[in-house]
C-alpha positions in Angstrom: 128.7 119.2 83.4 130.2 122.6 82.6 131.4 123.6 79.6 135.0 122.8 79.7 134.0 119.2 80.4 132.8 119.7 76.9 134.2 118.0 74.0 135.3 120.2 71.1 133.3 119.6 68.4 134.8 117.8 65.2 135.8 120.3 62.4 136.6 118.9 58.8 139.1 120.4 56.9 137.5 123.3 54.6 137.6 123.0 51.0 136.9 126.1 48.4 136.6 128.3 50.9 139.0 130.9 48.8 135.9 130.9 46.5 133.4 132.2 48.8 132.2 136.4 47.5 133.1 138.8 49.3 130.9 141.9 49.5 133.3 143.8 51.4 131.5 146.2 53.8 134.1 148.6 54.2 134.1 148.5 58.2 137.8 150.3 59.4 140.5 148.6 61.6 140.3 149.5 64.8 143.9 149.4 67.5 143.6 147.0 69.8 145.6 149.4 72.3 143.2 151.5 72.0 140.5 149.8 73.5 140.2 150.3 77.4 137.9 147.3 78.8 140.3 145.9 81.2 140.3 142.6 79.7 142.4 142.2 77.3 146.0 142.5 76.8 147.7 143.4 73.9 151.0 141.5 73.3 152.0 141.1 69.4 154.1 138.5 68.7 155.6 138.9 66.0 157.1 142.3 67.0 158.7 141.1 70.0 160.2 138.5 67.8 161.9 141.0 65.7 160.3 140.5 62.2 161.1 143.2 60.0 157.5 145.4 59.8 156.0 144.1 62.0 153.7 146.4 64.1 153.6 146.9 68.0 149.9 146.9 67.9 147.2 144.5 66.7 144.5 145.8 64.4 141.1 143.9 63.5 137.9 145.3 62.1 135.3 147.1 64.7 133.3 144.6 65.2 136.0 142.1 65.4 137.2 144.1 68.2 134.0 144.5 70.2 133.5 140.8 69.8 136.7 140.1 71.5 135.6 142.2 74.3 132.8 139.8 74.8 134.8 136.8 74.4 136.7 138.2 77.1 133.8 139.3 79.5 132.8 134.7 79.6 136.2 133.9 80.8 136.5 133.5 84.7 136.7 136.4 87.3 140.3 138.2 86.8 141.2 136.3 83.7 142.0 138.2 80.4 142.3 137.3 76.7 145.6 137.8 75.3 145.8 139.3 71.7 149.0 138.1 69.9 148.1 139.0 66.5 145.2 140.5 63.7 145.7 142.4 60.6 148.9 141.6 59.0 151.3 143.6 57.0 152.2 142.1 53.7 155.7 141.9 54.3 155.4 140.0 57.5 153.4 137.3 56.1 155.6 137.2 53.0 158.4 136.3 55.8 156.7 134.0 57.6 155.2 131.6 54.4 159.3 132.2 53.5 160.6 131.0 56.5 158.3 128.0 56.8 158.8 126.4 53.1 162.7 126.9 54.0 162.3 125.3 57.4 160.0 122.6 55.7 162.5 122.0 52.8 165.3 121.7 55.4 163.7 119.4 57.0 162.4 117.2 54.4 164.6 116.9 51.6 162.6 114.3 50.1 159.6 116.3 49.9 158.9 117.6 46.4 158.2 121.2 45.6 154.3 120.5 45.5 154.4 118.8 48.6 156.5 121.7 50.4 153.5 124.4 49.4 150.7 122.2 50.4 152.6 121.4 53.9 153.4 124.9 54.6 149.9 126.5 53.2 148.4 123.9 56.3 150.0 126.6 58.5 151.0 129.4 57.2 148.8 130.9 54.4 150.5 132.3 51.0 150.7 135.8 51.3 147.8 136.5 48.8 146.7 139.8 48.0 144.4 139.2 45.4 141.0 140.5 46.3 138.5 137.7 45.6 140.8 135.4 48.3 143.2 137.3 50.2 145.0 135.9 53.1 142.9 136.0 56.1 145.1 137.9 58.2 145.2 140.4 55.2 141.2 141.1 55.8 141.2 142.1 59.4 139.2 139.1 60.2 141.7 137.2 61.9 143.3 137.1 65.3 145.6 134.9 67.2 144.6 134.4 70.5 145.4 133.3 74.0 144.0 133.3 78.2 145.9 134.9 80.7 144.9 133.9 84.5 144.0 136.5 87.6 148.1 135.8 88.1 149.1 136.9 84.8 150.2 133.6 83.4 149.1 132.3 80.2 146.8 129.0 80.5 149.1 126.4 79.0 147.4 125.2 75.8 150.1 122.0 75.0 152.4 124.4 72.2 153.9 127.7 71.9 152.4 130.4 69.1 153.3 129.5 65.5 154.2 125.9 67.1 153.3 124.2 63.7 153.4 120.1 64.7 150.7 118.3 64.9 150.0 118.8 68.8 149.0 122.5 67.5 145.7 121.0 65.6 142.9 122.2 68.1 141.5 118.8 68.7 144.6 117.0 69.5 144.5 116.4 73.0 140.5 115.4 72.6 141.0 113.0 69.8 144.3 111.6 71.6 141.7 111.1 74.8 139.5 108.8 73.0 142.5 106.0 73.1 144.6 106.6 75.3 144.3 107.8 78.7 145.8 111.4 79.5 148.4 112.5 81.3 147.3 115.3 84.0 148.9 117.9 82.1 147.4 116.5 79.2 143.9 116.7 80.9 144.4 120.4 81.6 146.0 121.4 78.4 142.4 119.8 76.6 140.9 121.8 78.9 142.2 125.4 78.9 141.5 124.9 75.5 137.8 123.7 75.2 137.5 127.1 77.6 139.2 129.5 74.9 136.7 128.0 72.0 133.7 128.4 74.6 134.2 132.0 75.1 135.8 133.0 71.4 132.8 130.6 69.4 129.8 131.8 71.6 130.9 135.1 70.2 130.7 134.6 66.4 134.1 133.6 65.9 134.8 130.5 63.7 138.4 128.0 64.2 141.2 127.4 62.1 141.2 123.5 63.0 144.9 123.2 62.8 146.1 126.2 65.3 143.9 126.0 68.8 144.7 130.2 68.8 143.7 130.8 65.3 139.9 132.5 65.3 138.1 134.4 62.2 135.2 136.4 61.7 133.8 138.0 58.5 136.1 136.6 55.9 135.9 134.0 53.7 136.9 131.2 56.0 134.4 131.9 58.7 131.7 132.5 56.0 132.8 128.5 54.6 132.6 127.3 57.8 129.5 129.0 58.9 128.1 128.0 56.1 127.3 132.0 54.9 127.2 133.1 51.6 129.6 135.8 51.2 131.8 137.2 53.4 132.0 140.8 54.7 135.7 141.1 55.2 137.9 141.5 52.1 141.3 143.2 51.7 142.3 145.9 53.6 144.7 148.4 54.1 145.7 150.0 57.5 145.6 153.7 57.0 148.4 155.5 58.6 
């Protein structure tokens, strides 16, 4: 059996993790541009989308970035890991949690307000900047993530980026399998994406359950889900 026959492990929903120390270690963010291994790609999302400040670059931490390299170097001959997104900009994620409660409200009327934040914060966190439990993406820890093919097509994973249903949660397409028989493009979207947790969790990254591209390192959320006592990563600031 090789390991994209293998089931995805089951991941419970985290709680308290915002509570986790953080002895931040002070490591610097590092462009992802800048690094010249020939296997990655750097492609930030919410740029091309046109969100107001956002960069045309990613950023993560060093180490984040060397791990990422060796992600990269498990994946098949000629394929290449495809960097959408890392350390975010305050005002970007302030637009994004925006956008979502408003989508969220639009959508269900019904909901109350309480039920609106706890439905959007599944997603999209609230742009926190307090420094005992900032937003993940606010620590440099986190990156959104993707595999590109010796063609130069992205492995279909079963949703877009930022495609927040319930199709999106990482186990989907595994936990759908064990009542129902798959579809063949069901088969391969379970797949492509047992292959991207392979290579990104047999390098020290950790998974947001609910987004199959969401990975973390360092902060608080990996350090609850690796079961660590403090994390390393806390906020940062990119220094221009």
């Amino acid at each position: 059996m090789n390991r994209n026959d293998n089931p995805l492990p089951h991941v419970h929903p985290l709680q308290d993790w915002k509570k986790i120390p953080i002895h931040e270690n002070k490591e610097e963010l590092v462009s992802m541009q800048s690094i010249d291994s020939g296997l990655l790609l750097v492609k930030p999302q919410y740029h091309e989308k046109g969100i107001v400040g956002a960069l045309n670059d990613c950023y993560v931490r060093r180490e984040v970035a060397i791990m990422l390299v060796e992600a990269a170097r498990k994946l098949p001959n000629g394929y290449k890991l495809m960097i959408w997104d890392g350390w975010r900009p305050f005002s970007v994620q302030s637009q994004l949690y925006d956008a979502y409660v408003n989508q969220l409200s639009n959508d269900f009327p019904e909901f109350s307000e309480e039920r609106l934040i706890e439905s959007a914060r599944q997603f999209v966190s609230y742009p926190n900047e307090d420094e005992e439990s900032p937003a993940p993406h606010f620590t440099g820890g986190a990156v959104d993530v993707t595999i590109v093919d010796s063609n130069g097509d992205q492995l279909q994973m079963g949703t877009e980026f930022d495609e927040f249903t319930n199709s999106a949660w990482t186990k989907f397409y595994e936990e759908k399998n064990n009542t129902e028989d798959l579809t063949e493009d069901e088969e391969t979207f379970m797949k492509n994406r047992r292959l991207l947790q392979h290579v990104m969790t047999t390098s020290g990254f950790t998974n947001y359950p609910a987004e199959w591209w969401h990975f973390d390192h360092g902060n608080q959320w990996w350090a609850k889900q690796s079961n660590e006592p403090v994390a390393k990563y806390g906020l940062v600031k990119l220094e221009t």
